[in-house]
C-alpha positions as CSV (number, residue, x, y, z in Angstrom):
1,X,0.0,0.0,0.0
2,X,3.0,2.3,0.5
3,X,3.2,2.7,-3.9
4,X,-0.6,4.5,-3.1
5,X,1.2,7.2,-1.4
6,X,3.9,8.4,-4.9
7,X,1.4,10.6,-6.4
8,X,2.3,14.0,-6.8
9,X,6.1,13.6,-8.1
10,X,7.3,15.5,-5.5
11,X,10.8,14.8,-2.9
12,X,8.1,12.6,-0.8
13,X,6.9,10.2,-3.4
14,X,10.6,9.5,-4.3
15,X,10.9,8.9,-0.5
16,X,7.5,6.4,-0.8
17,X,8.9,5.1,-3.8
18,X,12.4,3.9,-2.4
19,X,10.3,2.3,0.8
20,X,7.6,0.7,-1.8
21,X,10.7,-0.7,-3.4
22,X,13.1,-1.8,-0.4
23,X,10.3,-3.4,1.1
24,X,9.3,-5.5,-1.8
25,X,12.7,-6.0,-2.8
26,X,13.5,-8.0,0.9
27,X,9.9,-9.5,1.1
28,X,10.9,-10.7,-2.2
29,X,14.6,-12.3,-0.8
30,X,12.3,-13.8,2.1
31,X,9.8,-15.4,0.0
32,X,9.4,-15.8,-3.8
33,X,5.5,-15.7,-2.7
34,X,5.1,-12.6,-2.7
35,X,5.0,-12.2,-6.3
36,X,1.2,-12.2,-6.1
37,X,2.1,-8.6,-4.8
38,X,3.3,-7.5,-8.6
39,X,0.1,-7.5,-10.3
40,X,-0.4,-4.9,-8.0
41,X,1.9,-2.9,-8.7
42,X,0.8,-2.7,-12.2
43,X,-2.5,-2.3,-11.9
44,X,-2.1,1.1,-9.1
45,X,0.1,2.7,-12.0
46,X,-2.3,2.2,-14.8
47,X,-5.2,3.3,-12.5
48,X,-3.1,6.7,-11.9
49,X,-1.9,7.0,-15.0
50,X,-5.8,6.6,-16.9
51,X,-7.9,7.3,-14.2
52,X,-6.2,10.0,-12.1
53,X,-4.8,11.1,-15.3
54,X,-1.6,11.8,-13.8
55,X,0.9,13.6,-15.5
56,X,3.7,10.8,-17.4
57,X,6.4,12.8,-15.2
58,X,4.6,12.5,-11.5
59,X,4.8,8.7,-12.9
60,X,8.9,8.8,-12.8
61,X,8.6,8.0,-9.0
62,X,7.1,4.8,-9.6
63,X,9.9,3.7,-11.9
64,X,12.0,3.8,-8.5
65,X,10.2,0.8,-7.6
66,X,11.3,-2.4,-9.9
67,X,14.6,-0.5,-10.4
68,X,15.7,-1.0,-6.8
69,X,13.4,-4.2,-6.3
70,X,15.5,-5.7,-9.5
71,X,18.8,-4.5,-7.8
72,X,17.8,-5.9,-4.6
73,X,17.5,-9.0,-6.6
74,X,20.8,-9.2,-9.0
75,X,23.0,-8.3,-5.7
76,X,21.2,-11.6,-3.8
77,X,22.4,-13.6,-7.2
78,X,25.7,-12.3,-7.0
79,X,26.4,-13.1,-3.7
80,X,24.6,-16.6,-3.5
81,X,25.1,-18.0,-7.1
82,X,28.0,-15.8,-8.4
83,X,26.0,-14.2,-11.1
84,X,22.3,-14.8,-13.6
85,X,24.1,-17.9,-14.8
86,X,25.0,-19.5,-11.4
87,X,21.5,-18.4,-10.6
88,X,19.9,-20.4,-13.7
89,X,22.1,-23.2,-13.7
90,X,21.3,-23.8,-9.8
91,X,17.6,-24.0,-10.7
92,X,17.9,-26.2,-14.2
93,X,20.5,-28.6,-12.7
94,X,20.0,-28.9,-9.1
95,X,18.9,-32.6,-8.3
96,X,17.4,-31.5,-4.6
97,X,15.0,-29.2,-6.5
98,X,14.1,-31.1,-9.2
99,X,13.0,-33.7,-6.6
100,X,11.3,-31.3,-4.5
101,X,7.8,-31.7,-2.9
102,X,5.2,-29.0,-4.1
103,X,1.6,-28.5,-4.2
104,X,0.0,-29.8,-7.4
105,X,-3.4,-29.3,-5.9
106,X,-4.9,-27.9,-3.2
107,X,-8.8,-28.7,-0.5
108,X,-11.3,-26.4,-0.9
109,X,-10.7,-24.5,2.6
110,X,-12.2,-21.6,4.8
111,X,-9.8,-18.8,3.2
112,X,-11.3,-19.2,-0.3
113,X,-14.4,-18.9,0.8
114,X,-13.4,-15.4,2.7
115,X,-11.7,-14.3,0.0
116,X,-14.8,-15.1,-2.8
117,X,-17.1,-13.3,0.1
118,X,-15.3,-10.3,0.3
119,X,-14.8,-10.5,-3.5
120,X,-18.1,-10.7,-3.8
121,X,-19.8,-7.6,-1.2
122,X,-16.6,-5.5,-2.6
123,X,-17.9,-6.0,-6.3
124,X,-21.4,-4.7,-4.9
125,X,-20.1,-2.0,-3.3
126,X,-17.8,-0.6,-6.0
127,X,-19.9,-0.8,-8.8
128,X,-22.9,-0.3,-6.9
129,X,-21.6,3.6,-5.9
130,X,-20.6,6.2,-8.6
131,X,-18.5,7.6,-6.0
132,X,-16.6,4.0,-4.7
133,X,-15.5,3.7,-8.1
134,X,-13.1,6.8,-7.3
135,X,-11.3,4.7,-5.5
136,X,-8.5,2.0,-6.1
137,X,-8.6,-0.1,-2.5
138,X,-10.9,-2.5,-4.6
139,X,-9.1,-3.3,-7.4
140,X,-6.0,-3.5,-6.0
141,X,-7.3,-5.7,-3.2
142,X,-9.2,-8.1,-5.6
143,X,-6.7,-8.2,-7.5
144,X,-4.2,-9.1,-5.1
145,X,-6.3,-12.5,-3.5
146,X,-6.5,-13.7,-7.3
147,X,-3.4,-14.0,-7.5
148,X,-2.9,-14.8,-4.5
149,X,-4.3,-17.9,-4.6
150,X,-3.7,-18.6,-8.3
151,X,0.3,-18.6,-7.6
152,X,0.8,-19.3,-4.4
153,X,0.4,-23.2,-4.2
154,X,-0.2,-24.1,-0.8
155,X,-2.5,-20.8,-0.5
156,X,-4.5,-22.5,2.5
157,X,-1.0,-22.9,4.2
158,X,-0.1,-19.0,3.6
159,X,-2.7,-17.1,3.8
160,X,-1.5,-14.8,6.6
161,X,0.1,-12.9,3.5
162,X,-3.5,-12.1,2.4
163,X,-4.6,-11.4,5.7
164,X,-3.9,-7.5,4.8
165,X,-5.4,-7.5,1.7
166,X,-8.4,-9.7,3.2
167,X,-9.0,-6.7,5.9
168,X,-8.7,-3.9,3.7
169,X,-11.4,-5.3,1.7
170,X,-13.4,-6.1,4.2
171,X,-13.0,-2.7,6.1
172,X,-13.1,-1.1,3.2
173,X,-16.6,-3.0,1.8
174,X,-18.0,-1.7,5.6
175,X,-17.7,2.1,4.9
176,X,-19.5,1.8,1.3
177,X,-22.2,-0.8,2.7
178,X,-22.5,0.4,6.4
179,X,-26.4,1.4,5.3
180,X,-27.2,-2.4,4.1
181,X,-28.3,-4.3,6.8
182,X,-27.6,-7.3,5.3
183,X,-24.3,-6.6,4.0
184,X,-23.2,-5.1,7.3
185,X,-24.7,-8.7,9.4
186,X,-22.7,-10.8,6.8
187,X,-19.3,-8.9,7.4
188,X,-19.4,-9.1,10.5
189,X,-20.2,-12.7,10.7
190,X,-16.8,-13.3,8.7
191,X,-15.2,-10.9,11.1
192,X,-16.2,-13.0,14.5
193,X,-15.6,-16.4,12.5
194,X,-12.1,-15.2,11.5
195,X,-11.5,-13.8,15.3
196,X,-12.3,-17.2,16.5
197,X,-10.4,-19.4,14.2
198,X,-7.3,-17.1,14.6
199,X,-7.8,-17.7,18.3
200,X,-8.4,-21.5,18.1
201,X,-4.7,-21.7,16.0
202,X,-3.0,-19.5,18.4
203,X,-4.4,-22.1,21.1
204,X,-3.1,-24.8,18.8
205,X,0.0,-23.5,18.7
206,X,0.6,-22.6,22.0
207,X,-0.1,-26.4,23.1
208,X,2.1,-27.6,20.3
209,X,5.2,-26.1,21.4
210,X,7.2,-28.7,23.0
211,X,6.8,-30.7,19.8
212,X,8.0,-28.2,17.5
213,X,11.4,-27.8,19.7
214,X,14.0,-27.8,17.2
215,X,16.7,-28.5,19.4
216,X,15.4,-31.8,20.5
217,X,14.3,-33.4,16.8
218,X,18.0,-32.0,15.6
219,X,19.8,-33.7,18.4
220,X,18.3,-36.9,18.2
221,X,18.2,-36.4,14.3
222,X,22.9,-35.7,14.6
223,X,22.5,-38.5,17.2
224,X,22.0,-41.1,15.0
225,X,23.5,-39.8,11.5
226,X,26.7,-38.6,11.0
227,X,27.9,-35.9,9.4
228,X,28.2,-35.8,6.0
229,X,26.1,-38.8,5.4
230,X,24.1,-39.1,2.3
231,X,20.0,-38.7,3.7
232,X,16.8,-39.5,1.7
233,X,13.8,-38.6,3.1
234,X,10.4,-36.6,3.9
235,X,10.8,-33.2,3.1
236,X,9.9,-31.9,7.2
237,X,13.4,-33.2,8.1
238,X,15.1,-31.4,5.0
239,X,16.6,-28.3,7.6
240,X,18.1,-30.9,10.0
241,X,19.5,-32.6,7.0
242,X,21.0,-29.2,5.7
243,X,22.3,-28.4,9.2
244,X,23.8,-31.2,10.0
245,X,25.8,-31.2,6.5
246,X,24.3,-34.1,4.8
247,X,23.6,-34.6,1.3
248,X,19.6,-34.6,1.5
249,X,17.1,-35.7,-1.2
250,X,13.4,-35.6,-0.6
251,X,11.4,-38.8,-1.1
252,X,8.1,-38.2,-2.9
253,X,5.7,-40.4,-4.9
254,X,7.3,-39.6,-8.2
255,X,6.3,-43.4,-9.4
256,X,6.1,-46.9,-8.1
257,X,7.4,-47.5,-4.6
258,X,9.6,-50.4,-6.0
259,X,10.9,-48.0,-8.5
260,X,11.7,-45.1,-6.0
261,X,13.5,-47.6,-3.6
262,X,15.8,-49.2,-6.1
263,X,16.9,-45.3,-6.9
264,X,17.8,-44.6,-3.6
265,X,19.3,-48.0,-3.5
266,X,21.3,-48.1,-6.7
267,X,22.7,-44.2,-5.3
268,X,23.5,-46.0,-1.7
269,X,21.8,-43.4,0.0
270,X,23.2,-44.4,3.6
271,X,20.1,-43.1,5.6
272,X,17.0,-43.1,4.9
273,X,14.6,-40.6,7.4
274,X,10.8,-41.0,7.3
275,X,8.1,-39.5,9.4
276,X,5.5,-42.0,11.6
277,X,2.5,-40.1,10.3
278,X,3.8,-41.0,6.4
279,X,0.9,-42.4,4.6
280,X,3.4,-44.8,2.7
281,X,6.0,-45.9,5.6
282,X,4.6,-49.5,5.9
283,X,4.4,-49.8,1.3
284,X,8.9,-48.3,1.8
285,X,9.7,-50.6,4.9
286,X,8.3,-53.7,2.9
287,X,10.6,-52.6,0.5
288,X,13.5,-51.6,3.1
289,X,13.5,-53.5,5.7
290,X,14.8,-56.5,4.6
291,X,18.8,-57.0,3.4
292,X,18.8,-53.5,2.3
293,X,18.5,-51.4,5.4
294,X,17.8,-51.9,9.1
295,X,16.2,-49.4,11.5
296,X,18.1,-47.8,13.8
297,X,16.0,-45.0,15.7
298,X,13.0,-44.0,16.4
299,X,12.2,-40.1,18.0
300,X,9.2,-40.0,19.5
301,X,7.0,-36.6,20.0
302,X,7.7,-34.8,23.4
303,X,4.2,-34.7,25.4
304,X,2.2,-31.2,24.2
305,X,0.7,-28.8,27.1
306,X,-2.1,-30.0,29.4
307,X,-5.2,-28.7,29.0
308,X,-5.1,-26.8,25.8
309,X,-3.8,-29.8,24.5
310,X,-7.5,-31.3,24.8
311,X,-8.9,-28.5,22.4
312,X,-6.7,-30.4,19.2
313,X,-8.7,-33.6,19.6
314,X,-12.4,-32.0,19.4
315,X,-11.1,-29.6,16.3
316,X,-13.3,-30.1,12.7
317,X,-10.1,-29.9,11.5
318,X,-6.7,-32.2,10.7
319,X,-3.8,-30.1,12.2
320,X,-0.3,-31.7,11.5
321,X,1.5,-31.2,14.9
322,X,3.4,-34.8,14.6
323,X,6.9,-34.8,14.0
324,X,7.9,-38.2,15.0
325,X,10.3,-40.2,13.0
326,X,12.1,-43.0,12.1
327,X,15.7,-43.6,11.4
328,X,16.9,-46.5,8.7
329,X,20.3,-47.6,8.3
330,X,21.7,-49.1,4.5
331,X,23.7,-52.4,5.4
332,X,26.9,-52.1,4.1
């Protein structure tokens, strides 16, 4: 929202412009996800330039934006992959990524349904009133949770990204509709349901914490494999993997199980790391556990906290707060 403040081409949108673009830039180097964001971008500087008619020269501020967002960018290259080459070359040849899990598809879930709602009252609202269709907020939002959830597989998993976009609709919507009865009863209906889902998570997470202690899956995890040790295994345990300096590559259904085992086999992967809660772990230790690799650990959850730790069991919901695992050996 800070590229809605360059508007007149004065010293202060050049100042908005280097924030719009420094903040981009590192939300960018923490998460390629936000390039639902761009769409954005584009669509506020058509909207000025067309419908504000702005001036082409109060538009020179805005050109501050991908220039330092882009520079941002190339010096992250240069210092991680040595240049664009390294940078392409990492991405066409690297054998971790090419086997890497990713979302091919996705549940229909509770944030869709927010974001079609508010999608929906907004589209009322702005071409309902001569004078909402002055402003941008609605485009930019709607625009913003379509993409959102077009390129951001996983979107369920993410969605705190929208969360801004999600409330400026919504509070947005309010002030144009605040004399519709209905309209106002159905916002705030998503407003309460959001409240109490946010606090039912926050409860979740709270009683969760003791199994999400990284210290003690890592320890157990450097316990049993060695350093430098080749790993193969579900993609949770990828960061222990990585920290403990082992060659790591994530196991996926990417074919038959007999098929995926004799790869890791024919590689003599020495380790082989799979979750208890892994819908295939008995289909790969019929495949495993036999002369090809014996197990050698298994880490058990620590206990979550009483009482709030009740609420997980009586939740509509699956929540994934398992991290257990299991440790297989190749025999040499």
């Amino acid at each position: 929202m800070t590229v809605m403040k360059i508007s007149d081409g004065t010293t202060k949108s050049y100042l908005f412009a280097l924030l719009a673009g420094l903040l981009l830039g590192s939300a960018m180097l923490t998460t390629p996800r936000i390039v639902f964001a761009l769409p954005m971008f584009v669509v506020w500087c058509a909207y000025a330039l067309f419908y504000l008619r702005a001036r082409p020269a109060v538009l020179l501020p805005y050109l501050l934006v991908p220039v330092i967002f882009a520079a941002m960018y190339f010096c992250w290259m240069h210092i991680a992959f040595g240049g664009l080459e390294g940078y392409i070359s990492y991405f066409k040849n690297s054998h971790e990524l090419n086997r890497h899990i990713g979302a091919t598809s996705q549940p229909l879930n509770y944030q869709i349904g927010i974001s079609i709602f508010e999608l929906i009252v907004g589209s009322f609202a702005y071409f309902g009133k001569a004078d909402a269709r002055r402003s941008a907020v609605f485009p930019l939002t709607a625009i913003g949770l379509i993409f959102f959830h077009i390129i951001v597989a996983g979107s369920y998993i993410y969605y705190a990204f929208a969360i801004p976009l999600a409330a400026l609709a919504i509070g947005w919507s309010f002030g144009q509709l605040k004399d519709k009865v209905y309209f106002r009863t159905a916002i705030y209906v998503v407003l309460i349901l959001s409240a109490a889902t946010f606090a039912l998570k926050s409860a979740v997470v709270v009683a969760t914490v003791p199994q999400r202690s990284e210290d003690y899956y890592y320890e157990a995890y450097a316990k049993n494999i060695p350093r430098d040790a080749s790993v193969a295994g579900d993609f949770t345990y990828y960061y222990m993997a990585v920290k403990n300096n082992n060659p790591f590559e994530i196991i996926i259904e990417n074919g038959p199980y007999k098929g995926i085992t004799q790869y890791f086999l024919a590689k003599k992967v020495q380790y082989i790391v799979l979750g208890k809660k892994n819908p295939d772990i008995a289909k790969f230790e019929k495949l495993l556990l036999n002369e090809h690799y014996r197990l050698v650990s298994t880490v058990e959850n620590k206990k979550r906290i009483p009482v709030l730790s009740n609420l997980i069991d009586y939740l509509p919901w699956f929540i994934t707060t398992d991290y257990s695992y299991t440790v297989y050996k190749l025999i040499e």
